[in-house]
MARLOGU-802536 format. One record per residue (C-alpha): residue number from 1; residue in one letter; x negated, y negated, z. Coordinates in steps of 0.001 Angstrom, whole numbers, plus 500000, padded with zeros to 6 digits. Example, Ala and Ser with C-alpha at 12.3 -4.5 7.8 and 13.67 -1.06 7.14 Angstrom:
2
PT  drenlum  loti       X       Y       Z
PT        1     A  487700  504500  507800
PT        2     S  486330  501060  507140
//
This chain:
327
PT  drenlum  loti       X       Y       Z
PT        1     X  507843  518349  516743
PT        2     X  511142  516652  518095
PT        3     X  513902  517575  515692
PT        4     X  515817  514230  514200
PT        5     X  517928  513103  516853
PT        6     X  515220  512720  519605
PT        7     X  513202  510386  517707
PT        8     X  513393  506874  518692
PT        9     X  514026  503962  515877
PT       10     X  510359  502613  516763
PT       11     X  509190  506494  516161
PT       12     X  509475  504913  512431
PT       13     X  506534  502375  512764
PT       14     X  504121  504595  515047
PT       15     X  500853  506726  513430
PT       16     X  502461  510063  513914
PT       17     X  499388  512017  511911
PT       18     X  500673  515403  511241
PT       19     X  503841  516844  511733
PT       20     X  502827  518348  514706
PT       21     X  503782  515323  517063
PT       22     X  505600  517369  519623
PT       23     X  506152  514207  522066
PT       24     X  508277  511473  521272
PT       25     X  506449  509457  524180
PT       26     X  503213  510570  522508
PT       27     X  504272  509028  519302
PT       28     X  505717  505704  520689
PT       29     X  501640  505422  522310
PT       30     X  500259  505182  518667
PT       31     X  499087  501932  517247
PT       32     X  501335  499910  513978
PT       33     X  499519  499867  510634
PT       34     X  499167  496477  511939
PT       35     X  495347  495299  512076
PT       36     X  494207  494037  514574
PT       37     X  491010  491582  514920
PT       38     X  490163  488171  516346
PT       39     X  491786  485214  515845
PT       40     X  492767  485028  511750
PT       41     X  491197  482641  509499
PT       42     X  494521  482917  507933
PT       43     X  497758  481162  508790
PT       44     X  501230  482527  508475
PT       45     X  503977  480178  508209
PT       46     X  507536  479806  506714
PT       47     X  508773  483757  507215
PT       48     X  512005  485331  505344
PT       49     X  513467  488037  506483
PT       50     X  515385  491176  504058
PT       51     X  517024  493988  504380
PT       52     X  515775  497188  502937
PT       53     X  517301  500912  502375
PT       54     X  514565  503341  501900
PT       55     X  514937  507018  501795
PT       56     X  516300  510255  499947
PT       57     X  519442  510711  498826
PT       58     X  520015  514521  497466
PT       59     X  522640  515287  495074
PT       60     X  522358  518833  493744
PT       61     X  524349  520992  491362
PT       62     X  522379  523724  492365
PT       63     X  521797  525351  495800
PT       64     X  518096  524302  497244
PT       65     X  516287  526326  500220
PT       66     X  512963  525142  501937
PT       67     X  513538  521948  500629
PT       68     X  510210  519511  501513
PT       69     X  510099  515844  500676
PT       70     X  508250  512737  501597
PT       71     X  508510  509037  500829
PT       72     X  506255  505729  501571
PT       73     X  507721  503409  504639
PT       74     X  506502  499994  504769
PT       75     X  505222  499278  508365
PT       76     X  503434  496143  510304
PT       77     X  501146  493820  508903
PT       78     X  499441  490655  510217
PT       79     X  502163  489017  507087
PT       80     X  504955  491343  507749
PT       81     X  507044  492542  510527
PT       82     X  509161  495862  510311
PT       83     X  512301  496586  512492
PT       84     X  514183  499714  512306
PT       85     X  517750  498649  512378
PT       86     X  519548  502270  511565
PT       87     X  518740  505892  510374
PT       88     X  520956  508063  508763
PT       89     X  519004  511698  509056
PT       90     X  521373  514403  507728
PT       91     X  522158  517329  510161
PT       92     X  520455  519771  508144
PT       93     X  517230  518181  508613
PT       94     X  514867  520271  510525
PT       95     X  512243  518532  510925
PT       96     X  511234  514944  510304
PT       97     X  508287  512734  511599
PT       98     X  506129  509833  510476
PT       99     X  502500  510758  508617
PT      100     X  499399  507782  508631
PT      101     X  497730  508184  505458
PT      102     X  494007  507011  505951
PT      103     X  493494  503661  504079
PT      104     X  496754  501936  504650
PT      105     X  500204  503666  503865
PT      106     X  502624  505383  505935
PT      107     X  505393  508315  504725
PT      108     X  508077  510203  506069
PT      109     X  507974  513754  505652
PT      110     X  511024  515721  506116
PT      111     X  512395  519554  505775
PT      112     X  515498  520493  505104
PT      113     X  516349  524824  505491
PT      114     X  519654  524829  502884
PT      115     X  521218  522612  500822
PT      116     X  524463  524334  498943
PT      117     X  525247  523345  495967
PT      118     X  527754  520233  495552
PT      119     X  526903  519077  498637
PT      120     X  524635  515983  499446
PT      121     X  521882  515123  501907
PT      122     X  520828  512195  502761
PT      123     X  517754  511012  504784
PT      124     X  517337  506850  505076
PT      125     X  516440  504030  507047
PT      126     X  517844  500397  507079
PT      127     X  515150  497869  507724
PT      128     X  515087  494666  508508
PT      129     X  511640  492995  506888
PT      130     X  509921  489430  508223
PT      131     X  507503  488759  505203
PT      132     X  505646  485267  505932
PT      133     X  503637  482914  503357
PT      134     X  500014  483399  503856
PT      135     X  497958  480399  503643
PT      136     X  494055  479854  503152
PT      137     X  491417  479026  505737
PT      138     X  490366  475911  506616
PT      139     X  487054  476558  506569
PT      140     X  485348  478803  504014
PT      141     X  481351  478137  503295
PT      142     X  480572  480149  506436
PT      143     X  482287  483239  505560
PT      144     X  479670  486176  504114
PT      145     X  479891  489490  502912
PT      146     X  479584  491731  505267
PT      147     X  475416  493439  505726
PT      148     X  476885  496637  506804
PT      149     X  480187  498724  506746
PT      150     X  481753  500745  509232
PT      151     X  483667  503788  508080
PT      152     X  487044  502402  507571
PT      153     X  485837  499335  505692
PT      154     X  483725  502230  503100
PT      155     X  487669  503334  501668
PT      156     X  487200  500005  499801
PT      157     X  484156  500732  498395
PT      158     X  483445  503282  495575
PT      159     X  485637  504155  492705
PT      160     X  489246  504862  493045
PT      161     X  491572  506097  490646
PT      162     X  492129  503667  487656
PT      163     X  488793  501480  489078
PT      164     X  486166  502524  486988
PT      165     X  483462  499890  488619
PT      166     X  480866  501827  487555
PT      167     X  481946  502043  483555
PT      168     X  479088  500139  481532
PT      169     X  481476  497503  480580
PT      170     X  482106  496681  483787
PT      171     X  478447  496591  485312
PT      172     X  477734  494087  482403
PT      173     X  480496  492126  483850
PT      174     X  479322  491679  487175
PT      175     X  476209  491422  486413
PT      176     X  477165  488344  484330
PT      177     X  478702  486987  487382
PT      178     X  475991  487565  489570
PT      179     X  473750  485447  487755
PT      180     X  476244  482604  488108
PT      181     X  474951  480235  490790
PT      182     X  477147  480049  494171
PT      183     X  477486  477782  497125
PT      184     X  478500  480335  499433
PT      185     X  480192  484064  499308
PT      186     X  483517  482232  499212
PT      187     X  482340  480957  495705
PT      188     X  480803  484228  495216
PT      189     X  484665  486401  494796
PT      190     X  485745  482887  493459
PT      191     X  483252  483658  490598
PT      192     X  484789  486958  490248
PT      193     X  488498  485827  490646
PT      194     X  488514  483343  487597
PT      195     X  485966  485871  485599
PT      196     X  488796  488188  485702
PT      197     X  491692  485817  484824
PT      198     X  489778  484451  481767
PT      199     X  488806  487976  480173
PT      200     X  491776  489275  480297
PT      201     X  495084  488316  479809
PT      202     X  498391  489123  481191
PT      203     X  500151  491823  478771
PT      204     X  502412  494489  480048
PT      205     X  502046  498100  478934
PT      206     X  500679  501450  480019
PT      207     X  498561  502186  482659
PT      208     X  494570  502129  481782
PT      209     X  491195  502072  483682
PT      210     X  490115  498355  484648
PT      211     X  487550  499254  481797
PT      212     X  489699  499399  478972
PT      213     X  491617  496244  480162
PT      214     X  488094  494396  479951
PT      215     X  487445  495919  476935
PT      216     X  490852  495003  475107
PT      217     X  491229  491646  476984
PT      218     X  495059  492877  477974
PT      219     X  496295  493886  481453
PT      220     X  499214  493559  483939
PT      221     X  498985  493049  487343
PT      222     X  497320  496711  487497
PT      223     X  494463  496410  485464
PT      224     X  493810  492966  486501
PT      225     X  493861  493580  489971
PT      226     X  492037  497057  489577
PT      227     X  489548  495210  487512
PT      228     X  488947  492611  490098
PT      229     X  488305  495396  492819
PT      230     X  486137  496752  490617
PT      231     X  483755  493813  490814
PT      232     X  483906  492842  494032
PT      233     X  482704  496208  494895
PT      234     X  480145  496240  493249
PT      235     X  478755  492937  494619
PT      236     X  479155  495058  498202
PT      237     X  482432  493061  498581
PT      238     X  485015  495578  500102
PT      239     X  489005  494672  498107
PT      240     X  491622  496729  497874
PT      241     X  495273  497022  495939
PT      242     X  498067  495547  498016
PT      243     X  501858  496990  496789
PT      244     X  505064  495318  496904
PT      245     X  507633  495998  494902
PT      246     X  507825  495423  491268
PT      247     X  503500  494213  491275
PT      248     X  500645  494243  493069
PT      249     X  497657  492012  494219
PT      250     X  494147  492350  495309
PT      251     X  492547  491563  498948
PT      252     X  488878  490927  499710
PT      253     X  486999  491000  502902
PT      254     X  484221  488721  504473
PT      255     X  482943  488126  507570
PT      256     X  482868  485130  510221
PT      257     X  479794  484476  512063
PT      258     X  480665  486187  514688
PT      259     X  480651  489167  513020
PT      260     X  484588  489545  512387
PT      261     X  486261  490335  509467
PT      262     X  489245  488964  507572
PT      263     X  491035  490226  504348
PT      264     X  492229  487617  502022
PT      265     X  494610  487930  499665
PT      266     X  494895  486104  495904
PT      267     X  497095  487041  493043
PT      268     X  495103  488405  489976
PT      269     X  498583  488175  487554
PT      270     X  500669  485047  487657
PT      271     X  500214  481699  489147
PT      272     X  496666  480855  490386
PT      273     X  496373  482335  494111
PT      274     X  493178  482285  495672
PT      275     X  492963  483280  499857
PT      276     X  496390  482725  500013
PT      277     X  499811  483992  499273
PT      278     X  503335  482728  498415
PT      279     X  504847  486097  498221
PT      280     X  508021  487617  499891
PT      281     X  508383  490637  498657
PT      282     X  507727  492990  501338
PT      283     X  504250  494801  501474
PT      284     X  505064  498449  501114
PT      285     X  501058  499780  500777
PT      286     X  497450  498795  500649
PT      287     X  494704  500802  499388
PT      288     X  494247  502232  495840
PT      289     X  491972  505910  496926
PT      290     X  494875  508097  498807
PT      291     X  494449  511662  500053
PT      292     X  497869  513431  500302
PT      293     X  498707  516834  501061
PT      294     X  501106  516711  498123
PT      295     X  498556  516354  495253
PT      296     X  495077  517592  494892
PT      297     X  493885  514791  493567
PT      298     X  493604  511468  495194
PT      299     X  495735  508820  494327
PT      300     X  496215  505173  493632
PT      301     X  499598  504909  495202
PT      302     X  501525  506674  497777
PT      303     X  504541  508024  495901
PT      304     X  507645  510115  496522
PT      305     X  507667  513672  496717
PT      306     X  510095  516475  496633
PT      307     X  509906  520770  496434
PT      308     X  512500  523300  496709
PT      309     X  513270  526796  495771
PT      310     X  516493  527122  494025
PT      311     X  519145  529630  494468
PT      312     X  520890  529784  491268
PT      313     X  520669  527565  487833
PT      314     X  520910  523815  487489
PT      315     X  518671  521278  488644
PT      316     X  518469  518960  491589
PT      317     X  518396  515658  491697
PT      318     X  516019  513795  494468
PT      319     X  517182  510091  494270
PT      320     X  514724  508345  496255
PT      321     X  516111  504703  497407
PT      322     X  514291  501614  497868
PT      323     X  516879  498914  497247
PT      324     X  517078  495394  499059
PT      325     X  520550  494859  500517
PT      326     X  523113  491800  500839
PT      327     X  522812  490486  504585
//
């Protein structure tokens, strides 16, 4: 692996998969996150652009070796456009590189040797962030769910953590809604969409399974987007979490009759939302069933990280930054 200072700013954005990526020019071949497909149903119009500092800022009392850490970087999207406009890798740093986590997220992992104590490292990007309004098709009563799923589209099928579709309460549910008549598969995740904002309302509070917010009739953005996913899943429509900061929203996925697919957003928590999107806020994930080398488990969300061994007493304190900054 290039150490920090041979790796370009666009190094940032490309699907480095392991930390192994010994060739900068090899990295710089990858694709974005980006999808790409045929010509969108979707529109994008009326883009914004922020500034973002992400990254890890280590202040320690106490002297850390093998230091490890990772953090989520937003990347490309058909809405979103990421430029690199700085890095600020710490000299220390002896390795750093880029990691694609399968389903739609994107970290940096980095390693640091030493870190005395009283000193401070820091590891963080600038970026500059195009987020555009999405707006709904045109045309909808020819979109269908899709007869059979490749092995990329399957991620967003299943349970995930949190998405208990197959809890009784919830099978009830969509069975209720599959029983509603439907003009199309449009109507279909319609169906769904307003079954969820009906049964339960907006409260704030801990995370719970999509089960329990169904069963008390209270959620936040969490539960009633997990709960959403839930049900379109089971009526073989593949949705996933999408993750910007401060809330969340679900996508779904039909099909075009030629056979190409299209993920449409709507916002489960907050002003009605359906195949389109008003949002700004950048898009730092999607997915909700992670695999990281981090945790054993999978996970809903691809969060920070940070190991050392310490040389002494005290402990250290990882300040991970994702702050939006004046322009």
């Amino acid at each position: 692996m290039k150490s920090a200072n041979t790796f370009s700013r666009r190094t940032l954005l490309g699907a480095a998969t392991a930390l192994a990526c010994h060739s900068s020019m090899r990295c710089l071949a990858q694709d974005s996150q980006a999808e790409t497909t045929a010509p969108s149903r979707l529109t994008y119009e009326s883009p914004k652009a922020s500034r973002w500092k992400i990254g890890l800022i280590l202040d320690t009392p106490v002297t850390c070796v093998n230091v490890q850490a990772t953090f989520p970087v937003p990347v490309n999207w058909p809405e979103q456009e990421v430029t690199v406009r700085s890095q600020n890798i710490d000299p220390r740093v002896s390795k750093w590189a880029v990691r694609s986590i399968a389903g739609g997220a994107k970290q940096v992992v980095l390693q640091i040797p030493q870190v005395v104590a009283g000193t401070t490292a820091e590891v963080t990007f600038e970026l500059d962030i195009e987020r555009s309004r999405i707006m709904p098709p045109a045309k909808t009563d020819d979109l269908v769910i899709p007869k059979k799923l490749d092995r990329d589209l399957m991620m967003f099928m299943g349970k995930s953590p949190q998405i208990d579709l197959t809890a009784r309460g919830i099978l009830a549910a969509s069975k209720e809604v599959a029983e509603k008549e439907a003009q199309s598969d449009w109507e279909r995740v319609e169906l769904i969409y307003d079954y969820v904002r009906e049964k339960v309302q907006y409260v704030e509070g801990d995370l719970k399974n999509a089960s329990d917010a169904l069963k008390d009739g209270t959620g936040d953005c969490e539960e009633m987007t997990s709960l959403f996913v839930a049900m379109c899943r089971n009526a073989k429509v593949p949705a996933r979490m999408v993750w910007i900061p401060g809330h969340c929203y679900p996508e779904f996925y039909l099909e075009d009759p030629e056979g190409n697919g299209h993920w449409f957003p709507c916002q489960a928590a907050g002003t009605r939302q359906f195949g389109r999107m008003d949002e700004y806020r950048p898009v730092l994930q999607k997915g909700d069933r992670f695999k990281v080398p981090e945790k054993r488990e999978t996970v809903r969300y691809v969060a920070e990280f940070f190991k050392c061994d310490r040389r002494g007493s005290g402990t250290p304190r990882p300040n991970f930054v994702r702050e939006q900054l004046d322009v």
